[in-house]
N, C-alpha and C positions, 0 to 999 in steps of 0.2 A: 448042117452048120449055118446054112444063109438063112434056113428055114427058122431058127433059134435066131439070129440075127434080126430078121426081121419082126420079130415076136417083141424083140430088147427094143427096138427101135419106135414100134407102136407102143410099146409101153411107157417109152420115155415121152413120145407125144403125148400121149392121155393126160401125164401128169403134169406138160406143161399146159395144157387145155385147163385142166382143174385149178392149176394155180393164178394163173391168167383169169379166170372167172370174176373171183372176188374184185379186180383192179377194176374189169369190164364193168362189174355193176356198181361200184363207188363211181365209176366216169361219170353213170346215168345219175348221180343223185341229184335231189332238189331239196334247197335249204331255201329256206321262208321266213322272214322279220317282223314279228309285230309293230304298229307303233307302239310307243315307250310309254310306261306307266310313271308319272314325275311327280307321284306324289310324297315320296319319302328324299325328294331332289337333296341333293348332287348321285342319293343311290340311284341308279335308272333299273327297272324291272322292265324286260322285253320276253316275249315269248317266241321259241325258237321251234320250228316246223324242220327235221327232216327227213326226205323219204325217197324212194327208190324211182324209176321211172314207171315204175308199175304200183304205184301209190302204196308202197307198204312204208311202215315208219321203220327207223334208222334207230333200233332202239342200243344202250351202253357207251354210248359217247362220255366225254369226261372234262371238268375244268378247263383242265391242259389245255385239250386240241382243240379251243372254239380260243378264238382271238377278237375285239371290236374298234373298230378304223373306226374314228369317230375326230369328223375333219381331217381326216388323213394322220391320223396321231392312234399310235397303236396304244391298245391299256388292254390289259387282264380282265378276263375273266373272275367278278368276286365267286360266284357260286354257278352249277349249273346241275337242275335236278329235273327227274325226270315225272311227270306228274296226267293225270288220266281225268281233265275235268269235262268231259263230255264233247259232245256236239250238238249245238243250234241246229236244228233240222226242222226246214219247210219242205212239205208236200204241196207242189200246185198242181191241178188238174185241170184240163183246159179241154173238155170233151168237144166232141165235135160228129159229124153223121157215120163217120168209120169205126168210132167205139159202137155203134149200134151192131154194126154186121154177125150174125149169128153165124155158129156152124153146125153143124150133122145132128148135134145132140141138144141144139136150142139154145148153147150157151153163148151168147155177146162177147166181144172182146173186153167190152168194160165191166163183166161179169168176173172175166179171169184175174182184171189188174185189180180190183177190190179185193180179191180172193188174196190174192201175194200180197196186200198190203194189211190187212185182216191179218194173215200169217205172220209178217212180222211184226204188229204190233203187241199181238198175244205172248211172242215169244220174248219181247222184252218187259211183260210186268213183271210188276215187282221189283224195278229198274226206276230210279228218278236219278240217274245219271243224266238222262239230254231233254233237250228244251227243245217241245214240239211244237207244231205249227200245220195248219190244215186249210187251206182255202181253194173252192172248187166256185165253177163260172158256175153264177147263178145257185149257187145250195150252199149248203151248209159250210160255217167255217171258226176258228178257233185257234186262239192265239197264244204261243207261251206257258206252256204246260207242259207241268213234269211228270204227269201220272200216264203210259200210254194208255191205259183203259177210258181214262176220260176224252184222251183223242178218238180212242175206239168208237168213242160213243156218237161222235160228230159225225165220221164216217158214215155207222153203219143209219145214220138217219137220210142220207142223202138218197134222192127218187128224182135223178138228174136224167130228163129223156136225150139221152146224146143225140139218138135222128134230129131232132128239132135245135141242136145248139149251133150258135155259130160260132168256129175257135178265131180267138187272136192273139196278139203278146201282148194283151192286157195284165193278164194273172202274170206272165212272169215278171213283169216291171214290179207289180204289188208284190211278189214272192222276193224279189231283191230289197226292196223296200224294206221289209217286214225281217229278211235272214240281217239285215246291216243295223238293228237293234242291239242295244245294248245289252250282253250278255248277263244272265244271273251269276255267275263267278267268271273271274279274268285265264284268261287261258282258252276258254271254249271256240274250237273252230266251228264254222258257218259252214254249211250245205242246203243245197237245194235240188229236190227230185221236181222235173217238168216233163210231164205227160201230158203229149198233145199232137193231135194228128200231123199230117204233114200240111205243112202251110206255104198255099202259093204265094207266088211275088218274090217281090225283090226286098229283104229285109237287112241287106247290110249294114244301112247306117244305121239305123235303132237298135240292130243289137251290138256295133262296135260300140255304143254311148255304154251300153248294158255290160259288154266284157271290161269297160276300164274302169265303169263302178265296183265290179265283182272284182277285180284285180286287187283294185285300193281296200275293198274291206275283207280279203282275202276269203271269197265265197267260191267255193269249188260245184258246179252245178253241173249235174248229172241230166241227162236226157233220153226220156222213152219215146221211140218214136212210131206211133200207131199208123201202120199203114199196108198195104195189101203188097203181096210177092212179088209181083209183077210189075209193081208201082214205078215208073220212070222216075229217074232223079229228076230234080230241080232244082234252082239258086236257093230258094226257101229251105228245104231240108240241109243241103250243102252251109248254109248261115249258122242251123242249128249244129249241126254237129261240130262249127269249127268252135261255136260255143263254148261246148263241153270242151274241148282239148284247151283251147286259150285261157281255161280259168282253172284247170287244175281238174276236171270232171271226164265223165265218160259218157260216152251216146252207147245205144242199140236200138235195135227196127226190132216191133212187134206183132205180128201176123196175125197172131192167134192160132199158131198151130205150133209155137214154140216154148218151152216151160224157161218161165218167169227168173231173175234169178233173184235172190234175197238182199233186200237194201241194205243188211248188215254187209255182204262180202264188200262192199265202198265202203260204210261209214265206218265198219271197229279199225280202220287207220286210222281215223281222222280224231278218234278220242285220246288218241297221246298225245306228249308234246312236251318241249322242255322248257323250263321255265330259267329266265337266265338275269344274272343281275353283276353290276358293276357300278364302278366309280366315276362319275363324268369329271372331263374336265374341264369341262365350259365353264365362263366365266366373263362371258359377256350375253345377252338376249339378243334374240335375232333367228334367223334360221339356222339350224343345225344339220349335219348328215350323222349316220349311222351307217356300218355296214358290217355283218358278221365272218370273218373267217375262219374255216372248219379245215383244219389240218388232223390228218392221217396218213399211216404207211403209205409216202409215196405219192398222195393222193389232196388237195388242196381246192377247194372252191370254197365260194362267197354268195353272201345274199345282194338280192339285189337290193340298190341304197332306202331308205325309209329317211325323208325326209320331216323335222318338224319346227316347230315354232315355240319358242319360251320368252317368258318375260323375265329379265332379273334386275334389277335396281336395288343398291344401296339403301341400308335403312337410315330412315330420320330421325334425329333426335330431339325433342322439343323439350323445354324447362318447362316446369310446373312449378306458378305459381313465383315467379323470379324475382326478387326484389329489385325494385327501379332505384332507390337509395339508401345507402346504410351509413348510419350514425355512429363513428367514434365517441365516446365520452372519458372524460380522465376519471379515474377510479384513484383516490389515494391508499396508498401501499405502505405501512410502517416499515420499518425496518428495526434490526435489530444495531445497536450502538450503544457506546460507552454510557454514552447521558441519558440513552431511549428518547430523543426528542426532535431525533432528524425522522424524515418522513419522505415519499417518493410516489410519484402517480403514475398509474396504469391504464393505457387506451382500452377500452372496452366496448366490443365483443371483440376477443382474438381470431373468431375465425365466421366462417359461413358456409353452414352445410345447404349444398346447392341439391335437385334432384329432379332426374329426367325422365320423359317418357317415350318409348321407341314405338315408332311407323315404320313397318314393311309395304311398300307401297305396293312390288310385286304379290302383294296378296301370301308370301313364302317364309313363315314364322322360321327365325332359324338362332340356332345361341351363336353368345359375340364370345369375339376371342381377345376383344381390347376395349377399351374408352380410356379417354382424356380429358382434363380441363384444361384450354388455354385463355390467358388471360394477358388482353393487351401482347397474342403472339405468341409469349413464354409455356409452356405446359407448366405449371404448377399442382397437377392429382392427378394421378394415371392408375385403370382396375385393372390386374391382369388375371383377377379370378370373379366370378361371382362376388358381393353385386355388383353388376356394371355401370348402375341409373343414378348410384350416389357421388357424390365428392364434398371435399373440404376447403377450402377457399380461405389458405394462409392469411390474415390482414395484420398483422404485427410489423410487417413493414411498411403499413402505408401511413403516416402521419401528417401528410398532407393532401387538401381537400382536390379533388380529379375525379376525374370522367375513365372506367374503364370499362374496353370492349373484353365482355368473355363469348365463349365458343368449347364447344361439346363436339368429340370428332370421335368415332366410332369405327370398327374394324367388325365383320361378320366373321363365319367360320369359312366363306371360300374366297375370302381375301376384299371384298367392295367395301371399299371407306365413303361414310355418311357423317355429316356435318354438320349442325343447326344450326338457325341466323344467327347473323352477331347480335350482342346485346348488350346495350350501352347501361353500366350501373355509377350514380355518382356514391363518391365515399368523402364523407362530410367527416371533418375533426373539429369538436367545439373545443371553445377554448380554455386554459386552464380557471380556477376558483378557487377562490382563498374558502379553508374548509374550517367552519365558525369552530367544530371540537377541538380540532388542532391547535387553533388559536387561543383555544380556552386552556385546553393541554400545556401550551410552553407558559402563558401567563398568571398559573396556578397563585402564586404566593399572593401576587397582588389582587388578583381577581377575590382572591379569601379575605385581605385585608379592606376590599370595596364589599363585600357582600356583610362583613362585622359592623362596617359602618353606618350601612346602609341598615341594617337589622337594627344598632342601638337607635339609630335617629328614629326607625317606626316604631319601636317600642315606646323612647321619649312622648313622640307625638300621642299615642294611646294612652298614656298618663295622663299629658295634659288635659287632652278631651276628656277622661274619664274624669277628670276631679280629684287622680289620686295622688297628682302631686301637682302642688299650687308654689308660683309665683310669693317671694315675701310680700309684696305690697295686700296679694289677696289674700296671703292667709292676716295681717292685719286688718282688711276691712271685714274678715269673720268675725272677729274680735269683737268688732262692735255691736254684733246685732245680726242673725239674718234678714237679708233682704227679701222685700215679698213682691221683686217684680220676677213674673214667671220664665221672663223670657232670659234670666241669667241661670235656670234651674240646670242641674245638670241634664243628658240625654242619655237616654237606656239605649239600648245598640243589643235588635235582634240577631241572636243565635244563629238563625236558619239564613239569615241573609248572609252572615258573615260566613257562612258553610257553603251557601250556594256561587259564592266569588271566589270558593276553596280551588270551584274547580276549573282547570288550565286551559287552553288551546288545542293541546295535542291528545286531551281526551275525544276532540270532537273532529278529529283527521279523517279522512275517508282514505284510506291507504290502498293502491289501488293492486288490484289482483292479477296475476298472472293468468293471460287467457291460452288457456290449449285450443289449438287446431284441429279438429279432426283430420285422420289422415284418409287422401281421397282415395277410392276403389276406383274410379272409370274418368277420365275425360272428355271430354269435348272438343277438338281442336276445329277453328272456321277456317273453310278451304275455300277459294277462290273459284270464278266460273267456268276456269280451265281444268277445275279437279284437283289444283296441287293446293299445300298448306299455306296458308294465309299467315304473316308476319306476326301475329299478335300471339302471345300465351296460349296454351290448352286451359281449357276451363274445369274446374275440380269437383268432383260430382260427391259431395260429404254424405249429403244426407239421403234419409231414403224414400223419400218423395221430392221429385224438383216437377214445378209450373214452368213450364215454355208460354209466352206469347208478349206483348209490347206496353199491355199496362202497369206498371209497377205495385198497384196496389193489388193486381191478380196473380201476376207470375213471378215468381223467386228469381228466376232465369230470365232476363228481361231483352230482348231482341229487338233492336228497332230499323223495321224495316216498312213497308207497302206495305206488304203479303202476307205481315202478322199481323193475326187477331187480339185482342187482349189477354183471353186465354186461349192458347191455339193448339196447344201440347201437353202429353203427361208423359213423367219415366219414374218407374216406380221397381224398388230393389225386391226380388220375390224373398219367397220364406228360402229359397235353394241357393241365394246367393246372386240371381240370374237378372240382369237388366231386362224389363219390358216396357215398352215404351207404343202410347194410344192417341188417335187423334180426339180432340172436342168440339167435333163438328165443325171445324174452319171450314171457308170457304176455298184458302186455294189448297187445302191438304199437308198432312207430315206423310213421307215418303222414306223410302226403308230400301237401298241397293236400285232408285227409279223405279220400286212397285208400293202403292200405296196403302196408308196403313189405315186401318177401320177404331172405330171405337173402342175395339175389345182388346185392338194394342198387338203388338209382335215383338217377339223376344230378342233382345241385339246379342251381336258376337263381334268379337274385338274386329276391328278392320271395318266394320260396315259403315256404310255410307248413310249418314241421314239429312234429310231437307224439311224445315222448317218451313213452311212457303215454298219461297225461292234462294232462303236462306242455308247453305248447306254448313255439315261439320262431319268433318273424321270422329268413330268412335271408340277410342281404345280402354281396354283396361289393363290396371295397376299392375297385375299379374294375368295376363293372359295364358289363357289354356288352350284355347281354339281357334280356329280362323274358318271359316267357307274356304273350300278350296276350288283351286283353282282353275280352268278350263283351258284342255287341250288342243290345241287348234293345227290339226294334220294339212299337208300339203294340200288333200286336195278340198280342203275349207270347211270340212264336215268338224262338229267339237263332239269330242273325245273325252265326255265327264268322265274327271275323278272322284270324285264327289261333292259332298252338301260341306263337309266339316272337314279339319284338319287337323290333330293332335298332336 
């Protein structure tokens, strides 16, 4: 019975050993935060590392149990998925006179370590999952390559006499250098293999600079350490190996009498990883934290914080093209009455379609969710859909002549209100005028009875002149005789003259034309030496060639400054739609984001900066599609490209 007793009793142990396991190894995990991908901002993309104490990955994790503190404000997790984009992997060798030493059978130690690395790079062709990297003191080396066979190639050329090398931690500074490159896809973790004999001295401080690099670009660096059996420890091996533990790697000692183990059993951890995305709720620039929480049965830890840096600023609105004054005019208006002969006038134009163009200065093209027009204070037009850049500008109620301030005030999608200068427009009412048809209108009868009168007297008078009706005294002195002085004869009266008096005044009116404006594709706006927007108007880019420089009779676009030449500039619209803009040989240069632009020209994208001289202007367009995007800038100051462009 005790003996069955005690059987129940180890059995119940066993099982809570077993079950107690799983808690023991979720204690050991290690969860890891990238910095944050801001390019699709407010969504944040981070990449999430987690793994056992023994570097295995943490693979089946779910939405749910990952939580992110972000300034101490918890939010959800939007997605979290689990994804395999490789590893960044450099190999540095760093031989030294102990890879020389042979044994029994004539084979060197750095005969075995090529041998296991030959091995595994054979056994990953065919593989362009990870990003290679190969640099050996003094021979052969090769950077960022996907194919292992063409790393193979670099390798197997190397004829590196280890007796004659001297090692240092040169390569591995170059090999940290080189692993903290910008990865060919997001996600990819960094490693580093460093073989290198054992190295005397005291190397604390230069490899603690070395472990807080590796830390910050999360490089987990592995270490072989080539050295005889007997070899006495030192500070210098002790350095290395705390190395590999403080950044997430592993040390061993290599003798040469021990078999190698395969650089795969460390890296296929390191090619998981989840990729993890949410909602920020930042809403001011400045420095931000992150921090991920990873809840499970029972079981609860956190990354350590990942600090970073964004800009965000309100966008600008600026008018295009504003008018400085607008003209009332009285328009008379019939009306409909008993007699039809009362009449009424009408101010004209009733309204003024106004229209804006938006600057993100944070460089972070983002849709509005509001505009306004205020006018003298009042909002008088408000968008709350698509388009946001136009308005209407009521003037039915102004009929007398003033000065009004309007203003354009703007809401993004994560709430920052942008504003444009105020802008003083006067609104003139001219005065009323007696309108001549009207006046002919009500004085019809009499006007008919002046024009009857007026017609018999010039008829009258064409009589007399013609001879065809005479005076009694004249038709008595006919009677007597014609007279033969010529100058009583009568006078003929050409045809063509009297046709050419036919014709009036208002055949030869030059009536004038209504002019259309083209509508502008790009602006211009002049910013100031501090880099913000200059008070005056955006300039309207119509046509598809504009001249920059200060002579009027060379450049459409006329600039008067120092710095410009007569003709100092070109921007010319491609067949694609696409702005490009070239210098003409000026002496002080057109300049494109502070880098200078050559004859052959460089193609703009909305938000870029350009300098005339020393003349600067923001350059936006009508409809923007793009912008350069923006640069990341992590705590420890390094930038974090997200890219060239931004859709």
């Amino acid at each position: 019975m005790q003996k069955r007793l005690r059987w129940l009793l180890a059995l119940i142990l066993c099982i809570l050993i077993l079950l107690a396991e799983p808690v023991q190894a979720q204690q050991n995990w290690v969860a890891i935060l990238s910095n944050p991908n801001l390019q699709a901002f407010p969504q944040v993309e981070l990449f999430l590392d987690v793994h056992t104490a023994q570097g295995q990955f943490v693979p089946n994790l779910q939405a749910g149990q990952v939580q992110i503190i972000e300034n101490d404000v918890a939010l959800s997790a939007g997605s979290l998925e689990e994804i395999r984009p490789g590893v960044q992997v450099v190999v540095a060798v760093n031989p030294g006179p102990a890879f020389g030493i042979r044994n029994s059978k004539g084979f060197s130690r750095y005969d075995y370590l090529k041998t296991a690395l030959t091995n595994w790079a054979k056994s990953r062709q065919g593989s362009t999952l990870d990003d290679w990297s190969l640099i050996i003191a003094n021979g052969p080396q090769v950077s960022h390559v996907q194919d292992p066979s063409r790393w193979l190639e670099f390798l197997e050329r190397d004829q590196t006499d280890a007796r004659a090398s001297a090692p240092n931690l040169d390569m591995l500074f170059q090999a940290v250098s080189l692993a903290a490159d910008q990865p060919p896809r997001l996600g990819m973790r960094r490693a580093i293999l460093f073989i290198t004999p054992a190295l005397e001295g005291d190397f604390n401080q230069p490899l603690e600079n070395l472990v807080s690099q590796a830390r910050q670009q999360d490089i987990a660096i592995f270490v072989w350490i080539v050295t005889s059996a007997n070899a006495p420890s030192n500070p210098g091996i002790q350095s290395l190996e705390n190395l590999a533990t403080q950044t997430g790697g592993q040390s061993l000692f290599f003798t040469g009498e021990e078999a190698l183990p395969d650089p795969e059993k460390f890296l296929a951890p390191l090619r998981n990883i989840y990729r993890l995305t949410y909602l920020s709720a930042v809403r001011q620039g400045g420095s931000q934290q992150i921090v991920a929480r990873i809840q499970t049965d029972g079981l609860e830890i956190e990354t350590p914080a990942v600090v970073f840096e964004i800009d965000l600023k309100p966008p600008v609105p600026a008018f295009v093209s504003p008018p400085i004054e607008i003209e009332r005019q009285p328009i008379p208006m019939p009306e409909e009455t008993d007699d039809n002969q009362a009449s009424s006038e009408q101010l004209l134009p009733g309204e003024q379609i106004l229209e804006v163009v938006l600057d993100f200065p944070d460089g972070r093209l983002r849709p509005l969710t509001q505009s306004a027009l205020y006018v003298d204070g009042i909002m008088v037009d408000e968008n709350l859909s698509p388009p946001f850049d136009q308005f209407v500008w009521n003037l039915e109620n102004y009929s007398n002549n003033g000065t009004h301030i309007l203003q354009v005030r703007v809401i993004d999608n994560l709430g920052l209100t942008g504003a444009s200068i105020e802008l003083p427009v006067f609104v003139s009412i001219e005065t009323s005028f007696n309108n001549p048809w009207m006046t002919m209108q009500r004085n019809l009868p009499a006007l008919t009875v002046m024009l009857v009168v007026v017609a018999g007297a010039i008829l009258l008078l064409a009589l007399l002149v013609s001879g065809q009706l005479r005076p009694a005294a004249q038709r008595a002195a006919r009677k007597k005789g014609p007279r033969s002085d010529p100058v009583t004869q009568p006078v003929a009266i050409n045809d063509a003259d009297l046709h050419k008096s036919s014709q009036t005044w208002m055949n030869r009116l030059q009536w004038p034309q209504r002019h259309i404006t083209p509508k502008a594709r790009a602006f211009f706006s002049r910013i100031a030496e501090d880099e913000t927007l200059d008070a005056s108007p955006p300039i309207a880019i119509t046509t598809s060639e504009v001249t920059l420089g200060s002579n009027p009779n060379l450049a459409s676009l006329v600039i008067e400054d120092a710095s410009v030449e007569g003709l100092h500039a070109r921007l010319r619209i491609l067949e694609d739609g696409a702005f490009r803009i070239s210098d003409e040989g000026s002496m002080a240069g057109t300049w494109l984001n502070f880098s200078p632009v050559s004859k052959a020209g460089a193609r703009l994208v909305h938000g870029d900066l350009v300098h005339i001289g020393r003349v600067g202007f923001r350059f936006t367009l009508r409809q923007p599609t793009h912008i350069r995007r923006p640069v990341v800038t992590p705590e420890n100051g390094e930038a974090a490209t997200n890219g060239d462009l931004m859709t």
